[in-house]
Steps between C-alpha positions, in 0.01 A plus 500: 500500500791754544633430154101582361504797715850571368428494151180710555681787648717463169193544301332803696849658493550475088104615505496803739674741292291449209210526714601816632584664127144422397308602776631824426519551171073438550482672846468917484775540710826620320801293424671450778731278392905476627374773770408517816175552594277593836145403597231746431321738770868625584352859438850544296750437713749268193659289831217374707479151497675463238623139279762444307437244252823392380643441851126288541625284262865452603318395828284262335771336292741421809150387716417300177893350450494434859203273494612304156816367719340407785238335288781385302697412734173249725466342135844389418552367869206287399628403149822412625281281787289325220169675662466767233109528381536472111164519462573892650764541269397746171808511218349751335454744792848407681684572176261839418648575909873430404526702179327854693758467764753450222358815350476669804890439588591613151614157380539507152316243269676220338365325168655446159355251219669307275498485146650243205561590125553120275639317803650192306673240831681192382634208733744249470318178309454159668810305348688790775396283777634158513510242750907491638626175540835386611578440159400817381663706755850326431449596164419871541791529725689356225405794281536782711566769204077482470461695816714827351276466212267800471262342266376177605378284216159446689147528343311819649108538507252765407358560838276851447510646173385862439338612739378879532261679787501649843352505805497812677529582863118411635445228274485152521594253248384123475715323310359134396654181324563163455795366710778602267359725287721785625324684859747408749831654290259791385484555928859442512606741226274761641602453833926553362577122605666462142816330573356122436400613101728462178411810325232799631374709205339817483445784762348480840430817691421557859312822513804660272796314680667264311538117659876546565457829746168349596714195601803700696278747669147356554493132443268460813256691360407219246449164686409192333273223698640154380269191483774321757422605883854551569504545925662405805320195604606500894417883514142614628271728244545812726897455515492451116294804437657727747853422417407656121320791675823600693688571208224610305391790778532846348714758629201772462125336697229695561577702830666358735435150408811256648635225285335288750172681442487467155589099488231460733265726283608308177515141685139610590380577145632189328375273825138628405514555152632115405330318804843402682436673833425190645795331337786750615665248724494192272786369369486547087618164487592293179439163365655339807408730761165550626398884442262708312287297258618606136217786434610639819894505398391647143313801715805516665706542199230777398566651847868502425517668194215777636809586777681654195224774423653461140384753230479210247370146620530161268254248666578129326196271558496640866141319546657163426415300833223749601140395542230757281393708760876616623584530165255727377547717859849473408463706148234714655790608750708535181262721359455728801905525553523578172213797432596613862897568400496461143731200520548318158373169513553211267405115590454190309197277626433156469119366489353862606158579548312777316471724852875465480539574154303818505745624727797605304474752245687327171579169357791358393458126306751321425539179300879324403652890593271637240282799569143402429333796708598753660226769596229551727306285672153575444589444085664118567192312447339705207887539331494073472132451430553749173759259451246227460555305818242389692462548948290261630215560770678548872833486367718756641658772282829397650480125419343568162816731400766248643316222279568723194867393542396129486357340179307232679316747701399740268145489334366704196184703417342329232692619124777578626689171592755600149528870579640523857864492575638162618891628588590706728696693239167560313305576790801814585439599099151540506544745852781723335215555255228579771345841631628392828853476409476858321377588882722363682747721293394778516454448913875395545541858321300672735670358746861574401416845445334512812828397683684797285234776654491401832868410580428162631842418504586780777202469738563112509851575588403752739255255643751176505766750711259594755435169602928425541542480875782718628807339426386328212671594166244715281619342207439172568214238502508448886270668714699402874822599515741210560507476852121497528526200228759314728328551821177399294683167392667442780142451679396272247812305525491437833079409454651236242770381707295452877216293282729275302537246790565186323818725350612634843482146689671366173774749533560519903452100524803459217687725675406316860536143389834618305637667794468226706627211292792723395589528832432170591779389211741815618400418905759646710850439282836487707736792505771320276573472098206254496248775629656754304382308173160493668483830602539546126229266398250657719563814425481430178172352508349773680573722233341258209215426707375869485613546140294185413172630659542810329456298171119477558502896428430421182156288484332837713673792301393329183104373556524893612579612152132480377405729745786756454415507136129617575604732770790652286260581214264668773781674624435440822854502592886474381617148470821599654294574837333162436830403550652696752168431704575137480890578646385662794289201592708290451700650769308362794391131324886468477655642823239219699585221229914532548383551841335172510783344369778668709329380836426120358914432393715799587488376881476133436803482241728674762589804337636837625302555839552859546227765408730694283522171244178414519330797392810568226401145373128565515560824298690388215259240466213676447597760283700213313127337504349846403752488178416211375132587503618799299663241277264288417201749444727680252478199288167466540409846375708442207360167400162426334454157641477316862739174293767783370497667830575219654751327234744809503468583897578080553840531256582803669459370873709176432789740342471755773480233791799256345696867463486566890829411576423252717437221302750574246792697679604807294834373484370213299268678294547482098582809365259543205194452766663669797334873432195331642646521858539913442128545386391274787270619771450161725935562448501809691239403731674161587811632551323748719380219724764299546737819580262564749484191693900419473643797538729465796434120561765248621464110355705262682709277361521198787355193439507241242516603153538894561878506509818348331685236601242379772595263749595429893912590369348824367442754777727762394314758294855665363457197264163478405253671257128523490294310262246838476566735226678771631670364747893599588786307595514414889179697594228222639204721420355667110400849498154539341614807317801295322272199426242708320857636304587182399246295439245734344718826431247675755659854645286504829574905491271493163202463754344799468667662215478372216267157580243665714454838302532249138190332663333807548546650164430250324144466694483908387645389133204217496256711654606817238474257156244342619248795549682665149414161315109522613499880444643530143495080355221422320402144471180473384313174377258526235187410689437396864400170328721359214423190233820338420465300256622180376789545202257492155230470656409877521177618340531691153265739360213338325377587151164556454385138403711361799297695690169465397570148499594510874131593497328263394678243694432712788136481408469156445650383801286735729224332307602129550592484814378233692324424774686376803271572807428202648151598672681564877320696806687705733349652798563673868359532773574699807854570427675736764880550440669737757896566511713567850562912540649660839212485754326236359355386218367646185207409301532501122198240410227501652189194483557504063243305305506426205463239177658484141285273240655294185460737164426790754759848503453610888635884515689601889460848485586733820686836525910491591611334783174307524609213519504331150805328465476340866218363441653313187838430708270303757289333243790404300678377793786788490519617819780411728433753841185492726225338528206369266193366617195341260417286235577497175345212254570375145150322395377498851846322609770611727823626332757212416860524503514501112294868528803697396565312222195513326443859573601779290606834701585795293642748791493889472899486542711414173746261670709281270810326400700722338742331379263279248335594205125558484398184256761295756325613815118424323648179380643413829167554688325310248715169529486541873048597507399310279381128520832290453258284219511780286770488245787727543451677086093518579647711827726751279227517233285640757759732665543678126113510434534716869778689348350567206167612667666733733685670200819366691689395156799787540539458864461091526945484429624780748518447866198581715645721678853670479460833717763613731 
């Protein structure tokens, strides 16, 4: 009720001075306006009770600011809480209320369109992407001159071709197609993600900037919504959206708004307006850890994105996953953002309704990257029924455009089956002939000359440098300035760190268990040439130990690259501070985990007991330990691949470890390798250690073995020698510092200068390339999912009787296919499935009926998060946490064990073998599903008839999946 009596004082306030301007403009009395006035019956006298009605107002606005945050303020407390009344909540209003006080505080308004003049994209062609084996990776090494080549002999592909419009600021643009056709590289182009194309034709504008400034100095202000809900699955949706708030929280907010204020304000909005206030402290969660159902984690995507407050927003299939209603509030919300602050919009939509459709202002269709409309909505329909095609009764507009792209789906008005475009080349001919085309041209006119009049250019710049915090560079993309992006990262990588358990008790236990058995094996050695060697060993251990661990650096920094990518593009922040976050908390993770280690051996294998030795020896090993994290991250963020990461990184740890010095002295060291003990940093930092812990030792030399000639005649030490390198004639002890000399050409005075400062710089060397390589190396891959193919089997481009042939295959199969029901019941009753939560437990079916008929298609329909997909994990027998209770019956009997077997379960969650092809993984479930009487070539018939019905043909030879 305080945010409705909120927004109400925003509306009387926007009304009153209008009110007042009427009322006396009609009333008698004169203009009074901008003066001060009295009350009448003063009998003259200009001061008596008099008002002034500009310092009314001032009062008014402060009483009326002063109420929005504490209203504010009592509503985000509840958002964050997950008590927030959406039902209360009104988008429209709220946003009406934010842009006045933006007015009022003088913010300037930021919004820029985007325009395209014959936009012609190609991509590298399918014969690019073959399937490595270790054949074919001996063989490319082999001809190494190929990678200085500058023109590869690989096919490209005509991905968009000519493609002309605009959509200016306060429009929205649907752009529809057939998977392929073109729509996702169209968002890509727009949004200035063009590294992954061949060749980029043609001239794309951003409200008069072209797309390399636009790029440098504002490439947050175009943000493109992938398909892929790329997230942190062991963060919560509140620490996921606030973390992009902090460094997306303008330096300028509407009076004296703090950064805290406005991520509460914002966090409040996008709680209300996508339906996840109740979900703010659920996990996201991914395939393999329970979360946020997957309509839930695609709102949250939409959330993220809407942190940005981008000028120019590419939304790619952002309903995919959503149920009708969410979707359609979702566009609505577009469509209020958009009129509200003249944002450009542009989306591509799979299966939309009509309510959705009206939405957006223009149409963009595509079909095999050709440009079949492009124009206004309203006109879609009637443009393809002049054509001659035919919409049936309760089809939607959407669905009967997409069809256009598809020959089987298309039906004709009577006379004109011969008349109608069939290609998507002739469909584009016959619209650069249209009226609408002419339009369309003379509106991307208007609108460049528009830009030209009003200096768009300037007041977007103006508009993009008031939001720069204070120490943030003007000329850059970044809105926080780089501390605020490493404190912001810092808090997310501790978040990541304290929830990944199974990776902290995997780390501290190896460390435990190591400890332990390493000084179990080291336990205690004696004070003589025989312990020395020890001493040695253990030492030497200690240090690999650490080094080793460090090696599992690489699986988290790279399943983090994903991520970076998305957030780099949205600017959010520098990758370097992604970086230099991740070094700072690193800092206490590896101070308790040499820790851990120190107490477990250093007492146990007997070493230096002094304070002064043990704290040396636990500094040197962790910043040796804080190196080598350096280390191997560099080579991850140089690498493209997990297997190359760790290929090079393996060679260069069995090099760097055999190049100590302690396995192979440096005496004995061959000279065309030895440069390897120089460049060494577990060589400094082992030399370190052992300097520390025998400097000033004394080994004796009595007893058997440590001294020569031994025996009872042999007292007299004038005449003996000590077995120990570095002894001395007639002296019955070793020095430590003369051992180290001789055995491992160790000079204990090299402690701290050079070894410990080497150790040290090269952590800062590792730590300084490292953040360089992320900052200025890009390695981009061409999609987030790749087909590789198999060698000659990539598709070719088909002529025009190859392809019309594919169709009529196509059609006969969908029109043979037989029957293979075979008349089975399946039916629940009273199914309750609840899951173990802290407190208790939680209730996510509750008493579920229900019965599914042979020949019968039962529809489960409920909004997000209603629980859709549990119910099918329960039915289907999925479920491997908490607690199910009911029945479930296949004709009337109970369930047998065989259940999974003869069930088919096709989950929301694409999870596959990627390491197989598509026609090997249908093939394989065949063999394994289907009756063993069936023979084996009436089982691969049947997986191409599916192949061929699914228009799978050019994807059955690549892998299923290759992504990152």
């Amino acid at each position: 009720m305080k945010h409705k009596y909120m927004e109400r004082i925003d509306h009387e306030s926007l009304e009153q001075p209008n009110q007042l301007h009427s009322s006396s403009s009609e009333s008698t009395i004169p203009d009074v306006r901008n003066k001060s006035y009295g009350y009448q019956d003063t009998y003259g006298e200009s001061d008596a009770n008099q008002v002034s009605v500009e310092d009314a107002k001032v009062e008014y606005e402060d009483l009326r600011r002063e109420l929005s945050r504490l209203s504010q303020r009592a509503s985000h407390s509840k958002a964050e809480e997950g008590r927030a009344d959406s039902e209360d909540f009104n988008l429209d209003e709220y946003l009406h209320g934010i842009l006045r006080e933006k007015d009022a505080s003088g913010h300037k308004r930021k919004h820029i369109g985007v325009s395209w003049r014959n936009l012609h994209v190609e991509g590298l062609g399918a014969d690019a992407y073959l399937i490595p084996t270790v054949i074919s990776s001996v063989v490319s090494l082999l001809k190494f001159w190929k990678f200085f080549q500058k023109n590869k002999t690989t096919s490209t592909k005509n991905i968009i071709d000519n493609l002309t419009g605009c959509c200016r600021d306060g429009e929205m643009l649907l752009v529809l197609g057939r998977p392929g056709a073109g729509c996702t590289s169209f968002l890509k182009v727009i949004s200035n993600m063009r590294e992954s194309y061949t060749c980029i034709d043609g001239n794309v504008n951003y409200g008069g900037i072209d797309p390399v400034t636009f790029s440098k100095r504002y490439r947050g202000q175009v943000c493109y919504n992938g398909e892929e809900d790329l997230h942190y699955p062991t963060l919560t949706a509140q620490q996921t959206l606030k973390f992009a708030l902090r460094t997306k929280t303008p330096g300028k907010r509407t009076g004296n708004e703090t950064k805290e204020a406005f991520v509460d304000r914002i966090l409040y909005m996008l709680g209300n307006m996508l339906g996840l206030t109740k979900q703010m402290n659920t996990l996201v969660g991914n395939p393999f850890i329970r979360g946020l159902s997957g309509g839930e984690r695609k709102r949250l995507s939409i959330a993220e994105q809407m942190t940005t407050s981008s000028a120019v927003n590419c939304w790619d299939c952002s309903t995919r996953g959503l149920d009708a209603a969410s979707a359609l509030d979702y566009v609505r919300s577009l469509r209020i953002m958009t009129d509200i602050f003249e944002t450009t919009t542009i989306a591509t939509l799979y299966q939309a309704s009509n309510n959705i459709f009206n939405l957006f202002d223009k149409l963009l269709l595509l079909d095999d990257g050709y440009c079949i409309y492009f124009g206004p909505i309203s006109e879609a329909k009637m443009y393809f029924e002049d054509l001659g095609f035919h919409c049936p009764p309760r089809k939607s507009i959407p669905d009967f455009l997409t069809g256009l792209c598809n020959p089987i789906e298309r039906e004709y008005k009577p006379g004109y089956e011969n008349c109608t475009p069939k290609y998507a080349s002739e469909f584009q001919k016959r619209y650069m002939e249209s009226e609408i085309h002419k339009a369309m041209l003379r509106d991307l006119e208007d609108y460049e000359n528009t830009i030209e009049r009003d200096n768009q250019p300037t007041k977007f710049e103006d508009a993009v440098c008031e939001e720069h915090q204070k120490r943030a560079g003007k000329n850059g993309p970044y809105i926080a300035s780089f501390f605020q992006q490493v404190k912001a990262l810092t808090i997310r990588e501790h978040q990541l760190l304290i929830k990944d358990t199974e990776a902290l008790i995997s780390r501290y236990g190896t460390m435990l268990i190591q400890g332990l058995i390493t000084a179990s094996c080291f336990f205690l050695p004696p004070m003589n040439g025989v312990g020395a060697l020890s001493r040695a060993g253990a030492i030497f251990f200690s240090a690999m130990f650490n080094v080793f661990i460090s090696q599992s650096e690489l699986v988290r920094f790279l399943m983090g690259r994903p991520i970076l990518e998305k957030h780099k593009q949205f600017a959010l922040y520098r990758p370097s501070a992604y970086y230099i976050a991740q070094v700072v908390m690193d800092v206490p993770y590896c101070l308790a985990q040499v820790m851990l280690y120190q107490i477990c051996s250093y007492f146990m294998m007997g070493l230096n007991l002094t304070a002064g030795k043990f704290f040396t020896s636990f500094l040197i090993l962790f910043f040796l330990t804080m190196c080598m994290n350096g280390f191997f991250r560099f080579f991850a963020s140089i690498t493209t691949s997990f297997f190359l990461a760790t290929q090079v990184t393996g060679i260069l740890l069995i090099a760097t470890t055999s190049y100590t010095g302690y396995t192979i002295p440096y005496a004995k060291m061959r000279p065309w390798l030895s440069w390897l003990y120089y460049i060494n940093p577990i060589t400094y930092g082992y030399k370190a250690l052992i300097s520390n812990e025998m400097e000033g030792q004394i080994y004796s030399c009595e007893g058997l073995g440590n001294a020569v000639p031994y025996g009872p005649d042999y007292q007299d030490w004038d005449h003996k020698i000590c077995t120990m390198q570095g002894g001395v004639p007639g002296e019955p002890f070793v020095r430590g510092d003369d051992y180290l000399r001789t055995a491992f050409s160790y000079n204990v005075e090299d402690l701290w200068a050079p070894d410990f400062i080497v150790v040290v710089a090269f952590f800062i060397f590792f730590t300084a390339i490292t953040a360089m390589s992320m900052e200025w190396l890009k390695i981009y891959k061409s999609t987030t999912l790749t087909k590789l193919y198999l060698p000659g089997k990539a598709p070719k481009v088909r002529t025009t009787e190859e392809e019309e042939e594919r169709h009529r295959k196509q059609n006969f199969i969908s029109g043979n296919m037989e029957k293979i029901s075979s008349g089975t019941t399946f039916s629940w009753q009273h199914v309750n499935y609840s899951v173990p939560v802290k407190g208790g437990q939680l209730t996510l079916l509750d008493n579920i009926n229900g019965i599914v008929r042979p020949g019968h298609l039962t529809a489960l329909m409920g909004s997000s998060g209603a629980g859709k997909t549990t119910l099918l994990d329960v039915l289907s027998r999925r479920k491997t946490i908490g607690t199910v209770k009911g029945d479930v019956f296949l004709n009337g009997e109970a369930l047998m064990n065989d259940f999974e077997r003869i069930t088919g379960y096709c989950e929301q969650m694409d999870v596959h073998q990627p390491a197989v092809t598509v026609r090997e993984a249908l093939q394989f479930s065949a063999q394994l599903r289907q009756p063993a009487e069936t023979p084996l070539e009436e089982k691969n018939a049947y997986v191409e008839q599916i192949i061929q019905l699914l228009e799978m043909e050019d994807i059955a030879h690549p892998e299923s999946f290759a992504g990152f």
